[in-house]
GUMAR-159772 format. One record per residue: residue number from 1; chain; x, y, z of N, C-alpha, C in turn. Coordinates in Angstrom, 2 decimals. Atoms other than C-alpha are relative to their C-alpha. Example, Ala and Ser with C-alpha at 12.3 -4.5 7.8 and 13.67 -1.06 7.14 Angstrom:
<recs>
- 1;A;0.89;-1.19;0.00;12.30;-4.50;7.80;0.90;1.20;0.00
- 2;A;-0.82;-1.19;-0.06;13.67;-1.06;7.14;-0.77;1.09;0.73
</recs>
This chain:
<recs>
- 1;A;-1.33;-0.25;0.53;-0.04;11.14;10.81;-0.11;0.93;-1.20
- 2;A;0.01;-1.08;1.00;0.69;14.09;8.34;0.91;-0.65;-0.43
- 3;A;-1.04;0.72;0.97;2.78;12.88;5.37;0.90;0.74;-0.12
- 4;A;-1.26;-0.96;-0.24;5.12;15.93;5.63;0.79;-0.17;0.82
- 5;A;-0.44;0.62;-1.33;5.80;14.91;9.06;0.81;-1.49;-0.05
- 6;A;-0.72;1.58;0.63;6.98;10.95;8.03;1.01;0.51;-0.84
- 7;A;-1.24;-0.23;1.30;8.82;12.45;5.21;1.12;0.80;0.27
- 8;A;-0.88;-1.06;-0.73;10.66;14.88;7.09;1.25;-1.27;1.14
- 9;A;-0.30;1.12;-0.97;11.33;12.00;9.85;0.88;-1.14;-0.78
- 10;A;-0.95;0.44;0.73;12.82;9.50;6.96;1.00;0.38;-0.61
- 11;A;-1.40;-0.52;0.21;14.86;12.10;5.48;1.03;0.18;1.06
- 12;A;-0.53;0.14;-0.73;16.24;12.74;8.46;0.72;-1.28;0.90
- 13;A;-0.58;1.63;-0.34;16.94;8.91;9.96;0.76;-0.43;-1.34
- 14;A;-0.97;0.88;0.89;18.66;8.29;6.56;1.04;1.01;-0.05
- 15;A;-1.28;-1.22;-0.05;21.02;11.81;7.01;0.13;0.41;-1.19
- 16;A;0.65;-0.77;1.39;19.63;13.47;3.59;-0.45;1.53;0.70
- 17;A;0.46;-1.50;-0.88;19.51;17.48;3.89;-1.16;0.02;-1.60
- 18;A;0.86;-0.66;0.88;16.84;18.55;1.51;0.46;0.25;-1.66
- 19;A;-0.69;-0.08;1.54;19.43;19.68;-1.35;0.00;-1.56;-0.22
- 20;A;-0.34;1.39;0.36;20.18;15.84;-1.36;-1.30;-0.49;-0.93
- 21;A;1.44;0.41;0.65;16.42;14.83;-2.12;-0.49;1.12;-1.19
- 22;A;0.85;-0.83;0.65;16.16;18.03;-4.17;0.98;-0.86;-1.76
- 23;A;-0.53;0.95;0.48;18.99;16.10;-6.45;-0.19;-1.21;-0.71
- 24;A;0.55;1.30;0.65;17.72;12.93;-6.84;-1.41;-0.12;-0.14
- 25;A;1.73;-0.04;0.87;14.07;13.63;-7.51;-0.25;1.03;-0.90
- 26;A;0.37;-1.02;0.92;14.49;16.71;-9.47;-1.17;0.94;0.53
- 27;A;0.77;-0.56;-0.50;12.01;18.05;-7.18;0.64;1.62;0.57
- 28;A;-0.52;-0.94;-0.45;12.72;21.69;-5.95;0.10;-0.01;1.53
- 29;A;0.30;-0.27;-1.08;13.82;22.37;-2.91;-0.63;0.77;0.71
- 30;A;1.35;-0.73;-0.53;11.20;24.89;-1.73;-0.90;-0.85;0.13
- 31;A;1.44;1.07;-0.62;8.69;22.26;-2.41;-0.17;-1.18;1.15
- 32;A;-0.56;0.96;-0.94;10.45;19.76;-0.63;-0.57;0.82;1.29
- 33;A;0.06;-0.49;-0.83;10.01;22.15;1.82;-1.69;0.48;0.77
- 34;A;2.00;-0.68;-0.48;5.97;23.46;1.52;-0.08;-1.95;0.45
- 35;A;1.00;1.58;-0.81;5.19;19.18;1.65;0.60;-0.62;1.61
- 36;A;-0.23;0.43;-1.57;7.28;18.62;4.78;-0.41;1.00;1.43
- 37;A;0.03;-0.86;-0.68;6.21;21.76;6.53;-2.22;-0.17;-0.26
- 38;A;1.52;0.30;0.59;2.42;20.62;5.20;-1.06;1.05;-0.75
- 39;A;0.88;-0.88;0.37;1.40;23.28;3.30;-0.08;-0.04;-1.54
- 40;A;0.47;0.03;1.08;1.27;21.69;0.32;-0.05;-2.28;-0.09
- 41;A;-0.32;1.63;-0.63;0.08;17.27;0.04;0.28;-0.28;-1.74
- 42;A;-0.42;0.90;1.45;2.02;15.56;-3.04;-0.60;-1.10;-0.28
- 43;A;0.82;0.95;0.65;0.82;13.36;-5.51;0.46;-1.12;0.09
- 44;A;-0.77;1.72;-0.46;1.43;9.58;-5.30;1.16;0.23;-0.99
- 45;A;-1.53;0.07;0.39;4.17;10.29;-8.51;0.97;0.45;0.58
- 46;A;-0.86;-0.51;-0.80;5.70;12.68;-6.28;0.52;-0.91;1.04
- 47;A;-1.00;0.65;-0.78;6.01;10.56;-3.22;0.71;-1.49;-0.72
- 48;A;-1.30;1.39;0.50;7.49;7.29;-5.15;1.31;0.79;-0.68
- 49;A;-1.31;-0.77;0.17;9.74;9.78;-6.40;1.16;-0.02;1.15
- 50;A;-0.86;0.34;-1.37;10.62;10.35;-2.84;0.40;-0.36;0.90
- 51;A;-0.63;1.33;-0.46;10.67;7.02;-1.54;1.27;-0.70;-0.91
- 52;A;-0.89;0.21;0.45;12.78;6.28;-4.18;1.76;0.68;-0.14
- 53;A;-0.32;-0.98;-0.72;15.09;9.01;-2.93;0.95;-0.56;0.81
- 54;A;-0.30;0.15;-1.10;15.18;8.12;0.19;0.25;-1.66;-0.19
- 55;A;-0.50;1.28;-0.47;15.94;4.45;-0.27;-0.88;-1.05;0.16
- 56;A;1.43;0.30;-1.10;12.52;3.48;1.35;-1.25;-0.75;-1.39
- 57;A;1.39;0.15;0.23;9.49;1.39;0.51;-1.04;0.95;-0.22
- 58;A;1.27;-0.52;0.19;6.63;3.01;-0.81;-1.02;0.12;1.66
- 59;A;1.10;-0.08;-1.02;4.52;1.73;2.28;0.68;0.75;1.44
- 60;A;-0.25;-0.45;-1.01;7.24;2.96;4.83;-0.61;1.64;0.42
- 61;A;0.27;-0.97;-0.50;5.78;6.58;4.14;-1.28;0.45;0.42
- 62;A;1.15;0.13;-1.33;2.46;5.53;5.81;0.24;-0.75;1.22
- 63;A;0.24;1.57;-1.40;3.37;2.72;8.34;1.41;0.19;0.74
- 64;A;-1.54;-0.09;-0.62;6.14;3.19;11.03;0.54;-1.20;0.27
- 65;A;-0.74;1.30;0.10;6.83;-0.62;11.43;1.16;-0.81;-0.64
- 66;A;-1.15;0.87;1.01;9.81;-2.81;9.98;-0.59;-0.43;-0.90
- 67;A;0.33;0.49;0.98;7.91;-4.86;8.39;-1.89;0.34;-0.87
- 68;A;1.12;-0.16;0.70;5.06;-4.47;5.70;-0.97;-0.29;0.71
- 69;A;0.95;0.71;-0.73;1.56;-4.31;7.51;-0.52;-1.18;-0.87
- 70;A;0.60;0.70;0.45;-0.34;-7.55;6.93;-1.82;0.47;-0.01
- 71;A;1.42;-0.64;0.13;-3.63;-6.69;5.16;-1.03;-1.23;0.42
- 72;A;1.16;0.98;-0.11;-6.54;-8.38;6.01;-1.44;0.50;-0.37
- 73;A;1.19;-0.58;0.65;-9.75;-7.73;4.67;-1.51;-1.32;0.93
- 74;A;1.06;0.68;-0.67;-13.02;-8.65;6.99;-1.23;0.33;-0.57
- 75;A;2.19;0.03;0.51;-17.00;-8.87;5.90;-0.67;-0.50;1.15
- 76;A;1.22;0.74;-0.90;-19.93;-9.18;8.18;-0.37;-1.35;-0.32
- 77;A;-0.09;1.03;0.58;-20.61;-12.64;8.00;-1.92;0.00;-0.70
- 78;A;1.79;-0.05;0.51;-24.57;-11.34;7.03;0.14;0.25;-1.33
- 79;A;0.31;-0.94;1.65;-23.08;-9.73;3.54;-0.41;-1.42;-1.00
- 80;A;0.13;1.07;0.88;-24.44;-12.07;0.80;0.41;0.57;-1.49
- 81;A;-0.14;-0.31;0.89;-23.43;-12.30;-2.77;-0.63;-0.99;-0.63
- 82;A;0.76;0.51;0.96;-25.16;-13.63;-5.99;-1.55;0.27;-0.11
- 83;A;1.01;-1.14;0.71;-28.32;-12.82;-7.70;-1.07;-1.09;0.74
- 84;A;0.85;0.87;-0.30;-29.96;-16.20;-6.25;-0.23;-0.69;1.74
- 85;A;-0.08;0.61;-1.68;-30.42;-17.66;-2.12;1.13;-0.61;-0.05
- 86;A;-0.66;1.09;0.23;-28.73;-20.21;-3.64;1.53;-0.05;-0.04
- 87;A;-0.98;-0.29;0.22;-25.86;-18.96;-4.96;0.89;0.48;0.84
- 88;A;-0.47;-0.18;-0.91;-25.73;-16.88;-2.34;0.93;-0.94;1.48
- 89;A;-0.92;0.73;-0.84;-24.53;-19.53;-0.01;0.50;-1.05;-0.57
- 90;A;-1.66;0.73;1.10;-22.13;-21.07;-2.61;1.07;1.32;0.29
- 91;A;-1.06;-0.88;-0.28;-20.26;-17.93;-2.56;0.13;0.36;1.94
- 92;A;-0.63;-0.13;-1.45;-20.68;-17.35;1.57;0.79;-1.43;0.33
- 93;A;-1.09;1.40;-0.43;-19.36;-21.11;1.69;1.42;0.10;-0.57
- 94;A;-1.65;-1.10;0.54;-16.34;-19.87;-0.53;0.76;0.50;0.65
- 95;A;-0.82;-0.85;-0.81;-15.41;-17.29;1.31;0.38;-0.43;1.40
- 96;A;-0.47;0.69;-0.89;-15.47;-19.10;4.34;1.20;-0.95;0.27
- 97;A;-0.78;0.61;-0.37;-13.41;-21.64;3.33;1.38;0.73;-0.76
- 98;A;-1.08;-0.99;0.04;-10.99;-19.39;1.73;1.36;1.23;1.36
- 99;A;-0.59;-0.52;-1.62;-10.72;-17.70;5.25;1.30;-0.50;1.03
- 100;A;-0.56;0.77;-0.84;-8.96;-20.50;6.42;1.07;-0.50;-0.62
- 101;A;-1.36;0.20;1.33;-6.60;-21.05;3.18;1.22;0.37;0.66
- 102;A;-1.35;-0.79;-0.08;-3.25;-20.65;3.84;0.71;0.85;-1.04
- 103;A;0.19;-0.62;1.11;-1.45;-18.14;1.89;0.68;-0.77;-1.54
- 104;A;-0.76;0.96;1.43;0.85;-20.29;-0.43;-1.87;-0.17;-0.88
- 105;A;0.88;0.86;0.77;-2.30;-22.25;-1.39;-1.06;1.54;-0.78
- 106;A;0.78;-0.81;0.71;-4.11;-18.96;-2.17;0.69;0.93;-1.04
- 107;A;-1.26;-0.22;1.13;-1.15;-17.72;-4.06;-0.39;-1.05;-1.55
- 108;A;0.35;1.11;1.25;-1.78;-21.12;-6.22;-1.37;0.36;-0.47
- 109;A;1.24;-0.42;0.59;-5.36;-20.42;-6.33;-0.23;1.02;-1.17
- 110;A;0.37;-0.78;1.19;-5.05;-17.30;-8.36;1.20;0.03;-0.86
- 111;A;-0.75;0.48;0.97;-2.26;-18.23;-10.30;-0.27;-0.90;-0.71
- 112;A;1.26;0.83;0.82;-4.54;-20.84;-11.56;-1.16;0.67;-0.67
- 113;A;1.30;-0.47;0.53;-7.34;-18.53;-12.29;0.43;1.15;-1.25
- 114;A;-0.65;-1.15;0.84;-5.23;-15.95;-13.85;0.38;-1.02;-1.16
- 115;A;0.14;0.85;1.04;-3.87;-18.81;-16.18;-1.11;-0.57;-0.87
- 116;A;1.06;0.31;-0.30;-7.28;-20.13;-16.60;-0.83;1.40;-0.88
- 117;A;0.99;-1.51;0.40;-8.86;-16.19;-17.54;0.85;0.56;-1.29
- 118;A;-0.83;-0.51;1.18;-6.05;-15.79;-19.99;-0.09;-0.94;-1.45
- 119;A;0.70;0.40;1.07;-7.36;-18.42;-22.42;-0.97;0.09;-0.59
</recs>
C-alpha cells in the first residue's frame, strides 16, 4: 500500500476536494497533491495533521479494516532472557503465563507496576 494512495482513497470516501484538506491542515494544496500522487512521503506530523482533517484515526491511514488491528506480539519459544539459566526460565515461565492472561487482568497488571515504579 502507498500512503498517497489511502490518503487519496479517504479523502475521497469522506467527499473532501483537496482545497478542503488544504484548509484545515494549513497544508498547501500542491503538496497535498505531490503526497497523494507519491512523489513526495510525509512526516508522521503531517499525516496526524491529515487524519485529523479527514475525521479519521491515525491507524485508518495504514489498515483498511473497521476496526483497530489487534496487535499481537510472538517470540520463538527458544528466545531466553536473563543473565542466569535460572532466571532464564523465571522469565520464559512469565511470559508464558502472561500469554494466557486475559487482557483486563493485564491492563491491571501494569497499572500496578506503573503505580509501583512511580514510588
Amino acid at each position: 500500500m502507498v500512503i498517497g494512495d489511502r490518503l487519496k482513497a479517504l479523502r475521497e470516501a469522506k467527499d473532501f476536494s483537496q482545497g478542503e484538506i488544504e484548509k484545515r491542515t494549513g497544508l498547501l494544496r500542491c503538496y497535498i497533491s505531490r503526497v497523494e500522487n507519491g512523489h513526495t512521503v510525509p512526516a508522521i506530523e503531517t499525516l496526524e495533521k491529515l487524519a485529523r482533517a479527514m475525521e479519521v484515526p491515525m491507524y485508518q491511514l495504514f489498515y483498511d479494516g473497521e476496526q483497530p488491528p489487534k496487535i499481537t506480539i510472538k517470540m520463538k519459544e527458544s528466545a531466553s532472557f536473563g543473565r542466569s539459566p535460572k532466571e532464564a526460565r523465571v522469565l520464559d515461565k512469565f511470559r508464558r503465563l502472561l500469554s494466557r492472561t486475559s487482557t483486563a487482568d493485564k491492563k491491571l497488571l501494569i497499572a500496578m507496576a506503573t503505580k509501583m515504579a512511580g514510588r
